[in-house]
C-alpha positions in Angstrom: 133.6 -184.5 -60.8 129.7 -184.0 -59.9 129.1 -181.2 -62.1 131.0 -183.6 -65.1 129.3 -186.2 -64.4 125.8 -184.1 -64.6 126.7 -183.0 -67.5 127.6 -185.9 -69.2 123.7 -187.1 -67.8 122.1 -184.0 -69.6 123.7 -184.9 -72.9 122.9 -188.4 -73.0 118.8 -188.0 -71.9 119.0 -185.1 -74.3 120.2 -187.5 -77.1 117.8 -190.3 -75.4 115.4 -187.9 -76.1 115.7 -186.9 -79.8 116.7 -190.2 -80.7 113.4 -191.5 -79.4 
């Protein structure tokens, strides 16, 4: 559950990121 829910975090500031 934590390490999913990390991951999910990682994606979306990585897409936050290159979308900016």
């Amino acid at each position: 559950m934590g390490l999913e829910c990390y991951h999910e975090q990682l994606i979306s500031g990585a897409v936050k990121l290159v979308k900016h």
